[in-house]
SEROMAR-193165 format. One record per residue: x negated, y negated, z of N, C-alpha, C, O, CB in turn; residue number from 0. Coordinates in steps of 0.1 Angstrom, whole numbers, plus 5000, padded with zeros to 4 digits. Glycine has a CB too. Example, Ala and Ser with C-alpha at 12.3 -4.5 7.8 and 13.67 -1.06 7.14 Angstrom:
2
  n.u  n.v  n.w ca.u ca.v ca.w  c.u  c.v  c.w  o.u  o.v  o.w cb.u cb.v cb.w   n
 4868 5057 5078 4877 5045 5078 4868 5033 5078 4858 5033 5085 4887 5045 5090   0
 4872 5022 5071 4863 5011 5071 4871 5000 5079 4866 4989 5080 4859 5006 5057   1
END
This chain:
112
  n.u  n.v  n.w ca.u ca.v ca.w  c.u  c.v  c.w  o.u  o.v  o.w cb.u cb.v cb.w   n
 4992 5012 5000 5000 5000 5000 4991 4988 5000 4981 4986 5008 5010 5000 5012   0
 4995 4980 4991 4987 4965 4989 4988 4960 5003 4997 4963 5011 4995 4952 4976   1
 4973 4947 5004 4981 4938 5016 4989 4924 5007 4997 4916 5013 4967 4929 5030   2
 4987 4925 4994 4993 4916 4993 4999 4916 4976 4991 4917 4967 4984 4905 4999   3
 5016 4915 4976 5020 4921 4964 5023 4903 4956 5030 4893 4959 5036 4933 4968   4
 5015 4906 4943 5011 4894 4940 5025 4892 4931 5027 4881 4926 4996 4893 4933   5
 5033 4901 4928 5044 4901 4920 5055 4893 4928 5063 4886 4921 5048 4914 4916   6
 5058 4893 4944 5065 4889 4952 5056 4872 4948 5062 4861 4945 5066 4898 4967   7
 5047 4874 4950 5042 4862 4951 5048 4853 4936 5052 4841 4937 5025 4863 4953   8
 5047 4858 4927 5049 4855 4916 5063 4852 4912 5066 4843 4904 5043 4865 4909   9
 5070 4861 4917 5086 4856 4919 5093 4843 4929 5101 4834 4928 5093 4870 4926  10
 5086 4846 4938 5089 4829 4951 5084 4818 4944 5089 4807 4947 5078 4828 4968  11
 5074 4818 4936 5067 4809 4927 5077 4801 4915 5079 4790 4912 5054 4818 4919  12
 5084 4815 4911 5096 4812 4900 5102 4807 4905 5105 4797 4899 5104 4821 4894  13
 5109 4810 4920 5122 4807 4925 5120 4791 4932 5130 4784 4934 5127 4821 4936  14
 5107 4786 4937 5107 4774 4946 5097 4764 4937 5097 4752 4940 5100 4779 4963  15
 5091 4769 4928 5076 4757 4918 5070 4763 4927 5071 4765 4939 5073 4736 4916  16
 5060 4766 4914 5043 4768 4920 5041 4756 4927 5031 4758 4934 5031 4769 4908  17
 5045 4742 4928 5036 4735 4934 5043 4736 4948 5036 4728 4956 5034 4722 4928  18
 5052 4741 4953 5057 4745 4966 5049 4759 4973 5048 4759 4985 5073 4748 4964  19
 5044 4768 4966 5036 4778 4971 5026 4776 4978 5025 4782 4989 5033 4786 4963  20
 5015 4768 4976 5005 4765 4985 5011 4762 5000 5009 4768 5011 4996 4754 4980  21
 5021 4748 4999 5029 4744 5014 5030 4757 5023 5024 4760 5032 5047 4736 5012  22
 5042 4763 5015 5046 4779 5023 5035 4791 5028 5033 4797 5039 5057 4786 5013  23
 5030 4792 5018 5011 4796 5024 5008 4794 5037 5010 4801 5047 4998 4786 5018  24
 5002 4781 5035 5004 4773 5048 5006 4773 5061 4998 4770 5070 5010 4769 5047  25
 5022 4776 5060 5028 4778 5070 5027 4788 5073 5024 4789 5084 5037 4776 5070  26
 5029 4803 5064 5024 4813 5063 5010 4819 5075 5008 4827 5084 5021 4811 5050  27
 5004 4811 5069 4992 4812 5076 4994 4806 5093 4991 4813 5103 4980 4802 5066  28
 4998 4796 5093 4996 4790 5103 5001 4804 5115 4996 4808 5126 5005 4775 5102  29
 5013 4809 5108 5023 4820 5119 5013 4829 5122 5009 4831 5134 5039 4830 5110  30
 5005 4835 5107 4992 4845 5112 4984 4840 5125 4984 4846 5135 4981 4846 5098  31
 4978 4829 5123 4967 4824 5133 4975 4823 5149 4970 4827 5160 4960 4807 5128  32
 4990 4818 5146 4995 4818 5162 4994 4831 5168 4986 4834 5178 5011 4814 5164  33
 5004 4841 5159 5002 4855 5164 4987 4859 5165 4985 4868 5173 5011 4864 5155  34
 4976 4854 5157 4964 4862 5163 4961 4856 5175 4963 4864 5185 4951 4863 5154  35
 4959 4848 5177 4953 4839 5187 4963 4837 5200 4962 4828 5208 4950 4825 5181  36
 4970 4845 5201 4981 4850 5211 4978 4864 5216 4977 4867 5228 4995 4851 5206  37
 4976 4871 5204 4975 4885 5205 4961 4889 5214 4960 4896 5224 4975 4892 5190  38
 4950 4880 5204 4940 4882 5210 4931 4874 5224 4919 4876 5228 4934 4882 5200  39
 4943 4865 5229 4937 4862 5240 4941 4865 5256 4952 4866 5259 4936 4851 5237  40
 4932 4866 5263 4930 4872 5277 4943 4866 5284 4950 4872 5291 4913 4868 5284  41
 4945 4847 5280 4960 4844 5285 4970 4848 5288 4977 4846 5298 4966 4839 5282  42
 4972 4854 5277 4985 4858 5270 4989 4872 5281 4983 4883 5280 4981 4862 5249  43
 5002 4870 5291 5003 4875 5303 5009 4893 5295 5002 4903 5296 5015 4863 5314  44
 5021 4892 5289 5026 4906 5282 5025 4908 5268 5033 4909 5259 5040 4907 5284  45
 5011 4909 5267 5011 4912 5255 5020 4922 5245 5022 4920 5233 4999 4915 5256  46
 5024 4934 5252 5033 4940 5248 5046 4933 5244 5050 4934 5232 5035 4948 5256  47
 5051 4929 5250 5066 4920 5249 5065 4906 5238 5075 4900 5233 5071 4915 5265  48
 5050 4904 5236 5047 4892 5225 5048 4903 5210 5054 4903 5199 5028 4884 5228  49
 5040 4911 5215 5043 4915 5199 5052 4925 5194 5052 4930 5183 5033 4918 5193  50
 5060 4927 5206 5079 4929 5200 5082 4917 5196 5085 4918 5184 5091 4934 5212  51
 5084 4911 5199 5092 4898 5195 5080 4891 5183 5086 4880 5182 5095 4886 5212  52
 5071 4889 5175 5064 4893 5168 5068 4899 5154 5073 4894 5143 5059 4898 5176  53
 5065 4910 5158 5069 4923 5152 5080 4924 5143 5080 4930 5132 5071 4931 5161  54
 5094 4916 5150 5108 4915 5145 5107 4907 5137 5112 4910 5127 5118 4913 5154  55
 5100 4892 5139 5100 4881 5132 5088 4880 5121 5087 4870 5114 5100 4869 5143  56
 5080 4889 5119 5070 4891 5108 5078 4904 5096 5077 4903 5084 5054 4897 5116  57
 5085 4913 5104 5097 4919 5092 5101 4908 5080 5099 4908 5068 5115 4923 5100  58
 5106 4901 5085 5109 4889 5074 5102 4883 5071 5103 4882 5058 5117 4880 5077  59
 5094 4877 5076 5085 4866 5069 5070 4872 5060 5063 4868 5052 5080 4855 5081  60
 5071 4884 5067 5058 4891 5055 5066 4897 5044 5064 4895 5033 5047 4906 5062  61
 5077 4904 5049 5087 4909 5036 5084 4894 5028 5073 4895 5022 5109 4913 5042  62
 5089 4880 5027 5093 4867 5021 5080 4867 5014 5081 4864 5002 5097 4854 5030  63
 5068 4869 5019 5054 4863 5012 5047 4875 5008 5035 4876 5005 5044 4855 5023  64
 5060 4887 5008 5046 4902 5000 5037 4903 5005 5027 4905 4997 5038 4901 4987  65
 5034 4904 5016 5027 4910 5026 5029 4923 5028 5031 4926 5040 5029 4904 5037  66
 5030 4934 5017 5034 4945 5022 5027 4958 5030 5031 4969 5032 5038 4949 5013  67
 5017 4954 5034 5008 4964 5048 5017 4957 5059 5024 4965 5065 4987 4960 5052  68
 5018 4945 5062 5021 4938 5073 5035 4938 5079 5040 4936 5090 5017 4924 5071  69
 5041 4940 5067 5058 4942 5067 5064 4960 5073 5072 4964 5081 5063 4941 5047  70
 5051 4966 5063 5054 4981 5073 5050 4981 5082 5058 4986 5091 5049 4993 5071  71
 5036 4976 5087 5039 4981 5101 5043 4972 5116 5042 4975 5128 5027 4987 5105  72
 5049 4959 5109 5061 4954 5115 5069 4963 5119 5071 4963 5131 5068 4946 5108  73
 5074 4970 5114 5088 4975 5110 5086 4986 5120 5094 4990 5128 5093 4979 5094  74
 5074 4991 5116 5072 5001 5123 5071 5001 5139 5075 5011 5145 5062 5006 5117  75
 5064 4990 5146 5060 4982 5159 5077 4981 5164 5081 4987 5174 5050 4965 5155  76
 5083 4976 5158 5099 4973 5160 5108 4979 5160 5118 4976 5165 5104 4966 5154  77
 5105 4995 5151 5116 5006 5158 5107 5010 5169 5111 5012 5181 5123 5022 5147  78
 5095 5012 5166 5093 5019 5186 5096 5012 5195 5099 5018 5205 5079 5023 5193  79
 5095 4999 5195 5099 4989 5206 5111 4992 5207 5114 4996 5219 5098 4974 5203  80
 5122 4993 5198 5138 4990 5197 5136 5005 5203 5145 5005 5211 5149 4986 5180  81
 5129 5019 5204 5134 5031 5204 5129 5033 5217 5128 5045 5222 5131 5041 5193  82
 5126 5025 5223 5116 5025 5240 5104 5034 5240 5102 5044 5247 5125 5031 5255  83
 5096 5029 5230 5088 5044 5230 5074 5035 5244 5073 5023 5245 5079 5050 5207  84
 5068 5043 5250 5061 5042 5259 5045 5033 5251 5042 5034 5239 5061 5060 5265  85
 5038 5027 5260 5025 5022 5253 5026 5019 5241 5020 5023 5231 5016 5030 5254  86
 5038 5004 5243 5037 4993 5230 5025 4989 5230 5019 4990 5219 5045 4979 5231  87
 5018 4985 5240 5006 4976 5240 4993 4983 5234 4986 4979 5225 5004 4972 5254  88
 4992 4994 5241 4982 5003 5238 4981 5007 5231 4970 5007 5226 4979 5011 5243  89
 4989 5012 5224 4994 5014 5209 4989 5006 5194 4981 5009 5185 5009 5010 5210  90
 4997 4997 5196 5000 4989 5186 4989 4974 5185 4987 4970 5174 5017 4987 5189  91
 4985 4968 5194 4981 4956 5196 4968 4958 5191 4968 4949 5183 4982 4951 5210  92
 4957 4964 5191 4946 4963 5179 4948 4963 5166 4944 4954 5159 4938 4972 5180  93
 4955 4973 5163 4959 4976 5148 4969 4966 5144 4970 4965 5132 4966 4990 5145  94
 4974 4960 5150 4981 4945 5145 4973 4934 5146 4977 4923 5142 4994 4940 5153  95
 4960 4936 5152 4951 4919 5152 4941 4923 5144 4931 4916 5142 4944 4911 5170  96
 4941 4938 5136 4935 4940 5126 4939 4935 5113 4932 4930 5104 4933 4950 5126  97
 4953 4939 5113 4961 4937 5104 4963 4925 5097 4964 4922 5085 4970 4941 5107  98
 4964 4918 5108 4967 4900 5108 4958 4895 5102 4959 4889 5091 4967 4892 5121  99
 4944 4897 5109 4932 4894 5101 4931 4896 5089 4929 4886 5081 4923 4900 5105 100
 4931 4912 5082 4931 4911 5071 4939 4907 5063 4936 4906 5051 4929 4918 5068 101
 4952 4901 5068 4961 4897 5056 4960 4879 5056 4964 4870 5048 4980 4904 5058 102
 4953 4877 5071 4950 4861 5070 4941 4857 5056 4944 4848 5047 4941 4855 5086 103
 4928 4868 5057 4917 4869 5050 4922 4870 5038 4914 4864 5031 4909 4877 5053 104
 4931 4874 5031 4941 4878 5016 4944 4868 5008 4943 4865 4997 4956 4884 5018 105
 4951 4862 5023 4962 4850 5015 4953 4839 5018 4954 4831 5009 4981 4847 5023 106
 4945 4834 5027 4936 4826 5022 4928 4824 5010 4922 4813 5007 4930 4827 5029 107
 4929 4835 5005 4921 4833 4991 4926 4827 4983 4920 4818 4977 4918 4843 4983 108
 4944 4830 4981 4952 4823 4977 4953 4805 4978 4954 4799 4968 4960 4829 4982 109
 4953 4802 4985 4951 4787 4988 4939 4779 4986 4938 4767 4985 4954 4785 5001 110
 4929 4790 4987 4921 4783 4983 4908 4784 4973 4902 4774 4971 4918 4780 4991 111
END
């Protein structure tokens, strides 16, 4: 699975002007860096319960920008959360601040 499906990209482009895609990028990005820099810091009190709530809200917005690594395993983070599965955190929280990373690293190319 791509991290990043350039055909979605290529359709939002149709649907909003290319010269609106960089803005949404952007923003795009910006969501990546909150969620890393949440995920990955010592502050951040439940980390588990951040990236359920996370998790739910990157379904959509990586689905929107063809993010499709990031969208599965959204989805995937968000039925075990929704299915109470034991050790969200332990689980899931590296392999999502990996993930993030590499798709920050993706779509940055994009923009710039």
């Amino acid at each position: 699975m791509e991290v990043l499906n350039q055909e979605k990209i290529d359709r939002l482009s149709g649907e909003i002007g290319a010269e609106n895609v960089p803005v949404l990028l952007d923003i795009f990005l910006g969501e990546l860096n909150t969620y890393l820099d949440s995920l990955s810091s010592n502050e951040t009190p439940n980390k588990g319960q951040y990236l359920r709530e996370i998790s739910h809200a990157l379904k959509s917005s990586a689905a929107s920008f063809g993010a499709e690594r990031l969208c599965a395993y959204a989805s995937e983070v968000d039925a075990a959360a929704k299915a109470g599965k034991p050790h969200i955190e332990s689980t899931y929280v590296v392999p999502m601040i990996e993930l993030l990373e590499t798709t920050k690293s993706r779509y940055q190319q994009l923009v710039n």
